[in-house]
N, C-alpha and C positions, 0 to 999 in steps of 0.2 A: 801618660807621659811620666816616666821614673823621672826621680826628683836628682838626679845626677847627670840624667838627659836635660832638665832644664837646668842647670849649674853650667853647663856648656853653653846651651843656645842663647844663658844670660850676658857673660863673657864674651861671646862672640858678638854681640849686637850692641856691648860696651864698648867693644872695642875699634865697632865701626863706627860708631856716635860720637869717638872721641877723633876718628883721623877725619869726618866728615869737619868737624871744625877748624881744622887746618886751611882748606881755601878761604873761608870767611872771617878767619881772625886776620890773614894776611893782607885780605881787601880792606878790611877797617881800618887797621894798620898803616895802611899805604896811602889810602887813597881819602877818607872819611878823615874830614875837619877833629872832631872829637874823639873818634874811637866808641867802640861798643864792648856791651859783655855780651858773651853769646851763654844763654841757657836754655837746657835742655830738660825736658822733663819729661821722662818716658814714663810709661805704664805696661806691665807685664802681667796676665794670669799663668800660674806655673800650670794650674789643671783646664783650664779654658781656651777659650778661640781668640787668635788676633791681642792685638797691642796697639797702643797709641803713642806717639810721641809729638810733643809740643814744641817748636824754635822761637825761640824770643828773642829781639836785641833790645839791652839795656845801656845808656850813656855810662860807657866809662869815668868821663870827667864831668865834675860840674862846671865848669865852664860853659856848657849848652842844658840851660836851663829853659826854657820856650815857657813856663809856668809865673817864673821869676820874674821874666821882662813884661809881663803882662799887668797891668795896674790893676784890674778887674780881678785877680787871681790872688794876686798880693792883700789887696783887699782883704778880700774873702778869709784869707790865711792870719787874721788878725784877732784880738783877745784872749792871745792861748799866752798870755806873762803865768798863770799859775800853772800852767802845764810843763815838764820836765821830758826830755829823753835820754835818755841811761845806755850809751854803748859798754857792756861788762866782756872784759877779756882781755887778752892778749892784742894787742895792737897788728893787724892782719897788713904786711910790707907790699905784699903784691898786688903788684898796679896800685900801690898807694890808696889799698882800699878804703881801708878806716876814713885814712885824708880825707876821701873825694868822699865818702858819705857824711860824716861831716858838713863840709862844705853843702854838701845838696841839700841836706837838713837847714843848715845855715840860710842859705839863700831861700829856699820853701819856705821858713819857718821863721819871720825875721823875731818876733817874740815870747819863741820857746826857748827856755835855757837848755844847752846840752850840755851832758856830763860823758869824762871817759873815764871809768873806773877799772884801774889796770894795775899791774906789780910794781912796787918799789924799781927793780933790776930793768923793768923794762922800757927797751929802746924806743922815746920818744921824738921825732926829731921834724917836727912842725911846732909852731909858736902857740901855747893856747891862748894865748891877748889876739893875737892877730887871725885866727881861722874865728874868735868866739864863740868859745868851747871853756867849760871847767875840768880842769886835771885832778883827778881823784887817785894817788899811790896808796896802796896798799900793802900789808905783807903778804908774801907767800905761802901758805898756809904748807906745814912741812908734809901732812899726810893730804896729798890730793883727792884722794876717797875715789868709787868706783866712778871710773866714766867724769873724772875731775868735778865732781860734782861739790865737792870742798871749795873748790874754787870760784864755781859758780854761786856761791851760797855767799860766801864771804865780799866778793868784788860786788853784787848786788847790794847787799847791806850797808855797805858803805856807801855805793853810789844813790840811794837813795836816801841815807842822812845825808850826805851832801845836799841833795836838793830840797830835802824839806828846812833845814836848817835856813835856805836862799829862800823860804817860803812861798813852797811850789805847792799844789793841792795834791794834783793829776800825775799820772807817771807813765811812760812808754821804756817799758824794760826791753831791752833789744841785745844784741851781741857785735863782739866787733866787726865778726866777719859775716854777716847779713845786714841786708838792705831793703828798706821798702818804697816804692815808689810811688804808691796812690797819693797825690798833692794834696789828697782832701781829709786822709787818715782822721787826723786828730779830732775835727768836727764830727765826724761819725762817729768816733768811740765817744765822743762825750754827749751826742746824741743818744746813744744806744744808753747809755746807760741812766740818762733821764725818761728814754722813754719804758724800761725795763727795769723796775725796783726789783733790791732783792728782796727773795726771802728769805725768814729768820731772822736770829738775833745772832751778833757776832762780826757782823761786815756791815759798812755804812751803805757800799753799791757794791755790784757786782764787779767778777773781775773778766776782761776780755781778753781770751787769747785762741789763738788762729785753730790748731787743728785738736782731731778728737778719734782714736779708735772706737768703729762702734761696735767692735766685739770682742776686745778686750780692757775691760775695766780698771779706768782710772789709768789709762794711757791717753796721757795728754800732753801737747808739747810744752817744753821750757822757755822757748828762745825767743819768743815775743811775747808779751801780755803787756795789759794797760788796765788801771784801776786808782783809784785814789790810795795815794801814798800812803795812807795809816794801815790801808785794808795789804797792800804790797808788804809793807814790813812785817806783818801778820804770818802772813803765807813766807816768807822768806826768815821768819824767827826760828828755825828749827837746829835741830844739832848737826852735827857734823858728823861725819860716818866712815870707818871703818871699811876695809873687804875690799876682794878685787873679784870683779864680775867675770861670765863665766864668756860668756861674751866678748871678742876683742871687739869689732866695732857693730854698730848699729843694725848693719844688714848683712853681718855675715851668723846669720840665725839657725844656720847648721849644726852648728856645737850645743845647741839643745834638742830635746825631742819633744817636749810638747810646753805649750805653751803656759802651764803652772810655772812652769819652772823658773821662769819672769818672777817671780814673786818669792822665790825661796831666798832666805838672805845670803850677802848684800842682795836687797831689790835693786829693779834697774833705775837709774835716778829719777824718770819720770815717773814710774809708780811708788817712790819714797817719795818725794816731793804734794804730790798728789792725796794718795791715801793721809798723810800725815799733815796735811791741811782740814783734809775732811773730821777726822777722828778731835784737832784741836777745837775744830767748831761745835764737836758734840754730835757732829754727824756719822751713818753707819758706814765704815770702809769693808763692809764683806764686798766678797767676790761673786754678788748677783747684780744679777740689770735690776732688778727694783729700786735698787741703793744706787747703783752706781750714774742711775738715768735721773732718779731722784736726783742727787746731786749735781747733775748737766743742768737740770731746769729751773731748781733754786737758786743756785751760789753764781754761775757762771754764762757767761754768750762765748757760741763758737762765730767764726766769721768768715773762718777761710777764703781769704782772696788771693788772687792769680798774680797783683802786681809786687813781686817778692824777687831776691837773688841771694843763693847763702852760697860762702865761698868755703864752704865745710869740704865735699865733697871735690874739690879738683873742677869745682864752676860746673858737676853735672849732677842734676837731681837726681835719680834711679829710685824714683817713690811710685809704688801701682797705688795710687791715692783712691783709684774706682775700682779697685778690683774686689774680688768674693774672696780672696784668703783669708784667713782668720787672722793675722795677724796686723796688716797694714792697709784695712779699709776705712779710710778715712771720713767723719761727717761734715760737713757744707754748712753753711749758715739756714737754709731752709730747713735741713736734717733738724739742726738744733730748735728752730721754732717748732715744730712737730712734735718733737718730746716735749717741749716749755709748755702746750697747750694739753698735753696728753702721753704723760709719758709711760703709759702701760700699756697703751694701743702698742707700742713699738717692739716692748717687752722680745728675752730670747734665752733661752737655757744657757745659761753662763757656765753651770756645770759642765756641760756637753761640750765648748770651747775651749774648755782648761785643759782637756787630756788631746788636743787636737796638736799635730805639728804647726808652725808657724805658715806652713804654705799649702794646707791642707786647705781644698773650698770650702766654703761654710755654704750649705744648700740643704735640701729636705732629709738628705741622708745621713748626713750628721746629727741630726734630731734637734736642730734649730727650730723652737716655737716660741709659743708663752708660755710661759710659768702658770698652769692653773690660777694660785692664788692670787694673781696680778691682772688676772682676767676681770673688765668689768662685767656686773650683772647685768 
């Protein structure tokens, strides 16, 4: 399949995924007490067989909490006063998302503080006394840097002295316009992280965040993590950057031809972000699996769970999370404990990835193995 034969059949199958929401936002709409988000998460190989795609409805409003009214649940969701969640961004107007995330946080969460850390100029227009929320203004940082990564850098930093100043430990870094829904979130990440010390020197625990390329190094996502707040300010102490990527958005990965070219500067925010945490700890940021899986099994837990909604995308995911490309296959939380026990068994020519297009399969012909020297005896 020519890769401009899949550029069509991609577009086409977007384009029916988005009018198929049409009847069913209109029944929610109409007929549904609360309302829902409808999301979709499709999966595509460009060189492979077959596709999946996933429907999910998510409550629009918090107002239908079924977790909240339950005492037994409430319960449970209690001793998190030192734990903090950090919405960073622009305050996201549609459907009052921010609001209503918020709020669900709110009501889930009755002794977590949250914070919104957002621009000076921006339109806020819900009461933060009244929803119980702290308001974190910032300025605008004049050079937004590639892929506003300036932005993300600075409205973190603040919103996390905000919370450690209110004497928080723990921190769920999130964005404005994502949502998570697992009621139980915050006890498993402070679970996981007492039952998983890190290693080295440099970090007090590890830091948790969802997804992870596992064959391109040091592509890890931004937009959610949780870790204790000294270790947070740590990873988010870095400078601020220059350049405009070559990249307009995320997955329009055409405009490169092989996958080095992620790293040629400006990087793309996730591999600055990344690399430039490893390197501060005194760790190695080359571009091999030995390093880069190293670093998966020491420093960090991947976790990747399903109950998620980010309204980045026009409310539709378009992530092949499972697929064999080389650029956007994603590891799982089992992935990660497999490297944390053995991460050489996993090992794969990292070289042989870097000259590969973004949508190119990664399979035997490619020359994906082990690295001899990564080989146990």
């Amino acid at each position: 399949m020519s890769y401009k034969f899949y550029q069509l059949a991609v577009s086409a199958i977007r384009g029916i995924l988005r009018v198929t929401q049409i009847p069913w936002r209109w029944f929610f709409r109409h007929f549904s007490k609360t309302g829902y988000l409808v999301n979709l998460i499709a999966s595509a190989d460009p060189k492979g067989e077959g596709s999946t795609v996933m429907l999910d409805f998510y409550e629009k409003n918090a107002s239908f909490l079924p977790y909240a009214e339950n005492d037994y649940f409430l319960k449970l969701n209690t001793g998190l006063e030192k734990v903090a969640i950090i919405l960073q961004g622009p305050v996201c107007h549609r459907k009052n998302f921010t609001l209503e995330t918020i709020r669900r946080y709110r009501g889930l969460y009755p002794d977590i503080r949250i914070y919104l850390s957002t621009w000076e100029n921006e339109i806020v227009d819900f009461d933060p006394e009244t929803e119980g929320f702290t308001l974190v203004r910032n300025p605008l940082p004049k050079n937004r840097g590639p892929g506003n990564i300036n932005c993300q850098i600075l409205s973190t930093r603040y919103g996390l002295e905000a919370a450690k100043r209110d004497g928080c430990r723990w921190a769920m870094k999130t964005r404005t316009d994502y949502r998570f829904f697992d009621w139980q979130l915050p006890h498993w990440y402070l679970s996981l992280l007492e039952e998983f010390p890190v290693r080295g020197n440099g970090l007090k625990s590890r830091i948790i965040v969802q997804e992870a390329s596992r064959f391109v190094p040091y592509y890890l996502d931004d937009y959610c993590m949780f870790g204790e707040i000294s270790d947070l300010e740590f990873f988010w102490n870095i400078p601020l950057i220059d350049g405009v990527l070559k990249r307009k958005k995320i997955f329009t990965l055409h405009e490169i031809d092989s996958i080095k070219e992620l790293y040629e500067p400006p990087e793309c925010p996730e591999l600055y972000l990344y690399r430039s945490f490893a390197e501060r700890l005194g760790d190695s940021s080359e571009l091999t699996c030995k390093d880069y899986y190293r670093f998966l099994a020491d420093r960090l837990i991947l976790t990747h769970w399903d109950q998620w909604l980010w309204f980045k995308y026009n409310n539709i995911n378009w992530i092949p999370r499972r697929s064999m490309n080389a650029y956007m296959n994603y590891m799982n939380f089992s992935d990660w404990l497999c490297i944390y026990h053995d991460s050489e068994k996993y090992a794969f020519d990292a070289a042989a990835i870097m000259n590969l297009s973004p949508f190119d399969r990664v399979s035997a012909s490619t020359r994906v193995k082990v690295e001899p020297e990564e080989q146990k005896s």
